[in-house]
C-alpha positions as CSV (number, residue, x, y, z in Angstrom):
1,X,0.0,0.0,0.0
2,X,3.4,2.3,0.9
3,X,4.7,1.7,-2.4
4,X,1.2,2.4,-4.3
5,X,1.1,5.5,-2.4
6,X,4.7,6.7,-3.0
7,X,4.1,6.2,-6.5
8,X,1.0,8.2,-6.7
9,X,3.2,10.9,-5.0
10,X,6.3,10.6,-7.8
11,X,3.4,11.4,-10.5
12,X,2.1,14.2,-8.9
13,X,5.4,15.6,-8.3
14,X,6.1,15.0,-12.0
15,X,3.2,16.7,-13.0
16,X,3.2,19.7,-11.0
17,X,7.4,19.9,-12.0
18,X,6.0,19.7,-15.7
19,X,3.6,22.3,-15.3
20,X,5.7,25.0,-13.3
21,X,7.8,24.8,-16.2
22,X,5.1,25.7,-19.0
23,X,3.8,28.0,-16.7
24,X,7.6,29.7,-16.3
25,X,9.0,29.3,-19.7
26,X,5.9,28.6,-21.6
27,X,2.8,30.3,-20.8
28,X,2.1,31.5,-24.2
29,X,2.6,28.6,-26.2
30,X,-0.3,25.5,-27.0
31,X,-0.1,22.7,-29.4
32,X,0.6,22.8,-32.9
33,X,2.1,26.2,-33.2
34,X,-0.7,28.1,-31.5
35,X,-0.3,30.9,-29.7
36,X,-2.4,33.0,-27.6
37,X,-2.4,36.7,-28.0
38,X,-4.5,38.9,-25.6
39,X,-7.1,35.9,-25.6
40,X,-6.8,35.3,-28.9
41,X,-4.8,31.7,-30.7
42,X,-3.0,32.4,-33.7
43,X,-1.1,30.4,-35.7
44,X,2.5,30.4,-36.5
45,X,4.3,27.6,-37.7
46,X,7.5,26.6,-37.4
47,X,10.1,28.5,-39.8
48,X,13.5,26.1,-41.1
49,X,16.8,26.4,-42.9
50,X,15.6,26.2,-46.3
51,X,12.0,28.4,-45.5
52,X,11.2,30.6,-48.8
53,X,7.7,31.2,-48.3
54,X,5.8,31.7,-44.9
55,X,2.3,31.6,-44.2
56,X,0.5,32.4,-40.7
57,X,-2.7,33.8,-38.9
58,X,-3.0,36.0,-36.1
59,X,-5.5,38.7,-35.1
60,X,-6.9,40.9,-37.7
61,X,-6.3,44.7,-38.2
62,X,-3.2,44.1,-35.9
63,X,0.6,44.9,-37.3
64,X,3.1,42.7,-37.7
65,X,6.8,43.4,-37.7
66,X,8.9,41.0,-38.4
67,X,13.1,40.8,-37.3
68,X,15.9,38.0,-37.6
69,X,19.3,38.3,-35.8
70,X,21.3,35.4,-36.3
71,X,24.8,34.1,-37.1
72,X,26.5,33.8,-40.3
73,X,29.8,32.0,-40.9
74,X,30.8,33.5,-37.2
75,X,29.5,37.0,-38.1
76,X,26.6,38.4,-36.0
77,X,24.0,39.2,-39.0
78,X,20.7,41.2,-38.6
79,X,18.3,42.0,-41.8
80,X,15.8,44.8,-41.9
81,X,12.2,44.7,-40.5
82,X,9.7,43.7,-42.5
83,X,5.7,44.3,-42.2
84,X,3.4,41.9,-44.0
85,X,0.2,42.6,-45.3
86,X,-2.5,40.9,-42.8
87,X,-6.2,40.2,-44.4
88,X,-9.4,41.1,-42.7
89,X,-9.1,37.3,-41.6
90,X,-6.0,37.1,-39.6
91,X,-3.8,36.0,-42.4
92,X,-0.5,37.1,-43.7
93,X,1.9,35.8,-46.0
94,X,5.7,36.9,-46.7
95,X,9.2,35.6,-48.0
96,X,12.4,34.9,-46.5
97,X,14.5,37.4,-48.7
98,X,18.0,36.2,-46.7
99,X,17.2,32.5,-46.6
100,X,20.6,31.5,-47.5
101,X,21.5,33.2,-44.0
102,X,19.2,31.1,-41.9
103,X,20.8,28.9,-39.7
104,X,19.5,26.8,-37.3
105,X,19.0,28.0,-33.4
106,X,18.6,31.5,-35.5
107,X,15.8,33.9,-33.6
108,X,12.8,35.0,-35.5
109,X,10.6,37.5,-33.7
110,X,7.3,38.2,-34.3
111,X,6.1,41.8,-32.9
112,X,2.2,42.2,-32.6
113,X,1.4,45.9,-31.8
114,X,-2.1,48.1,-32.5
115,X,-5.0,49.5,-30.8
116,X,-6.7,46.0,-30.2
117,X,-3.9,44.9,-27.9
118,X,-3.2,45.8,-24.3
119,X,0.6,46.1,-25.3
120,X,2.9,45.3,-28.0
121,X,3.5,41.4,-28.1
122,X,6.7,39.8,-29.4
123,X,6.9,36.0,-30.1
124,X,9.9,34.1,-30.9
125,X,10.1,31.1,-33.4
126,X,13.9,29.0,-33.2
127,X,14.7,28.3,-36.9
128,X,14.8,24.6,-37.2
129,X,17.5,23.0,-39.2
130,X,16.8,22.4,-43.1
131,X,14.2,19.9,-43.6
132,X,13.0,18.5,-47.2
133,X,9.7,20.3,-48.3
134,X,9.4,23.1,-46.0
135,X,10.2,25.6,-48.1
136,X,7.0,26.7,-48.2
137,X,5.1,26.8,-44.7
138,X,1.3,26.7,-45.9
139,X,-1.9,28.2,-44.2
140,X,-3.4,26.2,-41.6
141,X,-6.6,27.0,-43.5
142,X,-7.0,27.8,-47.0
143,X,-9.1,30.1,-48.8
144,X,-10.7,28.6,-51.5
145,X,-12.5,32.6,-52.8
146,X,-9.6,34.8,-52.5
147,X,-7.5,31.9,-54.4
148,X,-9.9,31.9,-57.4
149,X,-10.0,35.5,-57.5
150,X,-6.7,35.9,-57.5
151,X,-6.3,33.3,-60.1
152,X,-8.4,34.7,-62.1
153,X,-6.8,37.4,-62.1
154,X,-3.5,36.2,-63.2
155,X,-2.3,35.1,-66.6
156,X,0.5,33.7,-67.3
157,X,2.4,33.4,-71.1
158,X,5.4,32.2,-72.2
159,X,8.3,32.6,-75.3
160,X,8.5,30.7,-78.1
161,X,10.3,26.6,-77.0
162,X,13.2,27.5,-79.9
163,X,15.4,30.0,-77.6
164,X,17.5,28.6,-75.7
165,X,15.9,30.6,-72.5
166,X,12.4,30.5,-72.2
167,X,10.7,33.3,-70.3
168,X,7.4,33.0,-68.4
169,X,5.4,36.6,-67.9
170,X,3.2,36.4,-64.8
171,X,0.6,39.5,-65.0
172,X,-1.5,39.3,-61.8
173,X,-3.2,41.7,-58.8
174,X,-2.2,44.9,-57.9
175,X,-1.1,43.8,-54.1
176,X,1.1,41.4,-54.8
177,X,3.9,41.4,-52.5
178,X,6.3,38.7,-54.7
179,X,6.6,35.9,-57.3
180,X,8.4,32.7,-57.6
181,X,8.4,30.1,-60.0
182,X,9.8,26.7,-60.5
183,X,10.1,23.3,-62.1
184,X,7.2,20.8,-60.6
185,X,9.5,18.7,-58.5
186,X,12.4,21.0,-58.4
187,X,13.1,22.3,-54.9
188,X,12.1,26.2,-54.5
189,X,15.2,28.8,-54.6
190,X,14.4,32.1,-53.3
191,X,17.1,33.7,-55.2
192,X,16.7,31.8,-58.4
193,X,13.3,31.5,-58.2
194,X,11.9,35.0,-57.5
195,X,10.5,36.4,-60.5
196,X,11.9,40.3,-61.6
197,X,9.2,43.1,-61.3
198,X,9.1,43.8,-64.9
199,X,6.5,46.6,-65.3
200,X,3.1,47.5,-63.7
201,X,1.6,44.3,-62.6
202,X,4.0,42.1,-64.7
203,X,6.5,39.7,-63.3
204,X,9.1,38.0,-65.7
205,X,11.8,34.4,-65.1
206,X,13.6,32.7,-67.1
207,X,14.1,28.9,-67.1
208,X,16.6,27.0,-69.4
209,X,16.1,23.5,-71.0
210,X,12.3,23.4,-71.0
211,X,10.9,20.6,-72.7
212,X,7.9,20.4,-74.0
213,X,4.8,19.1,-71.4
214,X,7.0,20.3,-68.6
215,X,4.6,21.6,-65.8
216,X,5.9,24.8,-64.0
217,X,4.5,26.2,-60.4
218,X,3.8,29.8,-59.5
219,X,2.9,31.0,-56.0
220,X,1.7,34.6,-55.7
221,X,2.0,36.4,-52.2
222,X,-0.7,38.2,-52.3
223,X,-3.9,39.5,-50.2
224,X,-2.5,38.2,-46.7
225,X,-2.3,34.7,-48.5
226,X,0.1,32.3,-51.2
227,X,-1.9,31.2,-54.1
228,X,-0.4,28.4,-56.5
229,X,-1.0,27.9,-59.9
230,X,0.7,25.5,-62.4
231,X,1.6,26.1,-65.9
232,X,2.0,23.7,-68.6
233,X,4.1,24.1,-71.6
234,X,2.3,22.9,-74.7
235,X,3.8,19.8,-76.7
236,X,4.5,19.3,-79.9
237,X,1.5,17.2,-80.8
238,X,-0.6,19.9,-79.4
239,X,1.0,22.5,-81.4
240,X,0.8,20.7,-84.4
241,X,-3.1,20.0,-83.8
242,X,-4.0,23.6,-83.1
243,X,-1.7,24.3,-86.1
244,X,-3.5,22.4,-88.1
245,X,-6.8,23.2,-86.9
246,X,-5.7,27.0,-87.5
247,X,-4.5,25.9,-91.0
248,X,-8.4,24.2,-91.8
249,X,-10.0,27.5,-90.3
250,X,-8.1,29.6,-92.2
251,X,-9.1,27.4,-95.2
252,X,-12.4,27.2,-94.9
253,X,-12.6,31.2,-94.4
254,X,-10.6,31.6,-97.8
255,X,-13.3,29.1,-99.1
256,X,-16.5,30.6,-98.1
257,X,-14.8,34.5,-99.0
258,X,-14.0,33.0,-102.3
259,X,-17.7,31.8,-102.9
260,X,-19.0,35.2,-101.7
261,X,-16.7,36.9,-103.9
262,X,-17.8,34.5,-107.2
263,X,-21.7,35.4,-106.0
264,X,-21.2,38.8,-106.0
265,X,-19.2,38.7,-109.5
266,X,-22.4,36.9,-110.8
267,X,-24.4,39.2,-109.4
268,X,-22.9,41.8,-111.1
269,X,-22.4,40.0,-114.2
270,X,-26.3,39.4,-114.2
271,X,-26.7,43.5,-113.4
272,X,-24.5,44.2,-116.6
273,X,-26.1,42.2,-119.1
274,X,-29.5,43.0,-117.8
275,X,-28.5,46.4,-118.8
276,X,-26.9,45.6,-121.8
277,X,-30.4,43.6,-123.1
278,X,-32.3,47.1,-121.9
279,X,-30.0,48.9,-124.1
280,X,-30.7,46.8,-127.3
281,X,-33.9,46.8,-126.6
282,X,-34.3,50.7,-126.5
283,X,-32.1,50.4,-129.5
284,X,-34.3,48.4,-131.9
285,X,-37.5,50.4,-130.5
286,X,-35.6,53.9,-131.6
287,X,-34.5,52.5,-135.2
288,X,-37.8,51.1,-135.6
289,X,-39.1,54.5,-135.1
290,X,-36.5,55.8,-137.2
291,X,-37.4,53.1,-140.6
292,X,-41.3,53.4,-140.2
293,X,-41.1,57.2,-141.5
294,X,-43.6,58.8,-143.3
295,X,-44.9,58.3,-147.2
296,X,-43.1,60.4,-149.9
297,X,-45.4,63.0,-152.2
298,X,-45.1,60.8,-155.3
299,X,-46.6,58.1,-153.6
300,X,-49.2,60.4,-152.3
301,X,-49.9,62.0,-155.6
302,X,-50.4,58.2,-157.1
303,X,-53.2,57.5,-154.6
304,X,-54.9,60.1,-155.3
305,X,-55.1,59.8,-158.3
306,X,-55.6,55.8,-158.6
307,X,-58.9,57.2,-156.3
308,X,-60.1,60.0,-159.0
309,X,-60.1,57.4,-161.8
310,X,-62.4,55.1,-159.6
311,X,-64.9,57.8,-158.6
312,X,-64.9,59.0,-162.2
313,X,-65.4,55.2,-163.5
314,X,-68.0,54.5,-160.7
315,X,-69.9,57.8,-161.8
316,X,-69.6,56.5,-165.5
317,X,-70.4,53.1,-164.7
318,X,-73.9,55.1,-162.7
319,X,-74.9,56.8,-165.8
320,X,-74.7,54.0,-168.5
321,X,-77.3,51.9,-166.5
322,X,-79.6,55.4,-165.9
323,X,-79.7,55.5,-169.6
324,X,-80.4,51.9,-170.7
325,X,-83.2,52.0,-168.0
326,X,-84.9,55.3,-169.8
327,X,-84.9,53.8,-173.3
């Protein structure tokens, strides 16, 4: 009974050891990277070696300021603050311009400050050594709206497959904070990967080697959040079939302008002979006019007289009968 007791009591101890030392070192910090901030749990995952892209969620309307102060090849390094953009839901998004510097055990402090806090708040995240696939840190929760409406407004084109370098314009959103593009597969660069601010809301890279069907991956920090969208580089066959299908378009356009164009040349082929047959026609009518002309005097004078001889015969012819009747 002694020993059940005593081990009870070792437990407890254990226990109340284990919580004197959250409650001393670690009173902010819950499970799975939450953290309270005046009452409130946001999200902030961990950050490693080879982080390009960080995604988080805190409070909204608060600022964030952002500062690292670590150790490079022996040489106390610190890079300037930065202040990502933080969406009317708590989330923020921003890139790790001095990755390459990141060393493990480095200090990455997160400063909350606004109106909506009692006092400024500063959290501290302990870079973790590199790790395979975190260099992007996603949302905890996505956002399925603001990702379609950023993706739709975003287009993305690319050179001609012949040069040697082929370069990929990104034109997206106003806010956008930065670019990066790579190989699907390839591991994510922030120096070789960060697209160049080209003009207005263009974004240019240039990639070597591409083959065609490759499949290429853009993330856009933008709007508090990092949207994704892949990019596939044509083939061959399909250039050929829209080719060709161009080619039987264009055909049948020249085909059916062709058949207008003999229509109308009928049309006015018709037109010109209709006019032509008026023309005779008035033609024949005027020169038929012109040979029924009047009869000449002789022919007059002939008539006339052929009529006097009758008259005068009829009259004869009158009074030979008159006088064999009175005798």
């Amino acid at each position: 009974m002694s020993i059940h007791l005593k081990n009870i009591s070792t437990i407890g101890l254990g226990i109340l050891i284990i919580m004197s030392v959250m409650s001393l070192y670690g009173h902010n910090v819950k499970a799975e990277n939450t953290y309270d901030l005046d009452g409130h749990e946001i999200y902030l995952p961990d950050i490693y070696e080879n982080t390009v892209i960080y995604n988080g969620t805190t409070m909204p309307y608060v600022n964030l300021t952002l500062y690292h102060e670590g150790e490079y090849d022996g040489i106390a390094t610190s890079v300037d603050e930065q202040q990502p953009f933080i969406n009317q839901a708590g989330q923020f998004s921003f890139a790790i311009y001095v990755h390459d510097e990141l060393q493990a055990g480095d200090i990455v402090t997160f400063m909350f400050s606004g109106p909506q806090l009692s006092s400024s708040k500063e959290i501290e995240l302990v870079v973790q050594e590199e790790q395979e696939g975190m260099e992007i840190i996603e949302q905890k929760e996505s956002s399925p709206d603001l990702e379609e409406a950023i993706q739709n407004e975003t287009s993305i084109d690319y050179s001609d497959l012949d040069h040697e370098a082929v370069s990929f314009e990104v034109t997206t959103v106003g806010d956008v904070d930065q670019l990066y593009g790579r190989r699907q597969g390839e591991t994510l660069h922030q120096e070789y990967n960060r697209l160049e601010h080209n003009a207005g809301d263009i974004f240019q890279l240039f990639f070597t080697d591409v083959e065609p069907g490759e499949t290429f991956e853009f993330y856009i920090l933008a709007s508090g959040i990092t949207t994704k969208i892949e990019k596939q580089v044509e083939g061959e066959e399909e250039n050929e079939e829209e080719t060709e299908t161009e080619q039987i378009e264009e055909t049948e356009n020249d085909q059916e302008a062709t058949s207008n164009d003999n229509d109308n040349n009928e049309e006015e082929i018709n037109e010109i002979e209709t006019e032509m047959s008026t023309e005779s026609t008035n033609e024949g009518a005027v020169a038929n006019e012109q040979n029924q002309s009047p009869p000449s005097m002789t022919t007059m004078v002939i008539i006339s007289l052929i009529g006097v001889s009758l008259i005068i015969g009829i009259i004869f012819l009158i009074r030979k009968i008159w006088s064999t009747k009175s005798s």
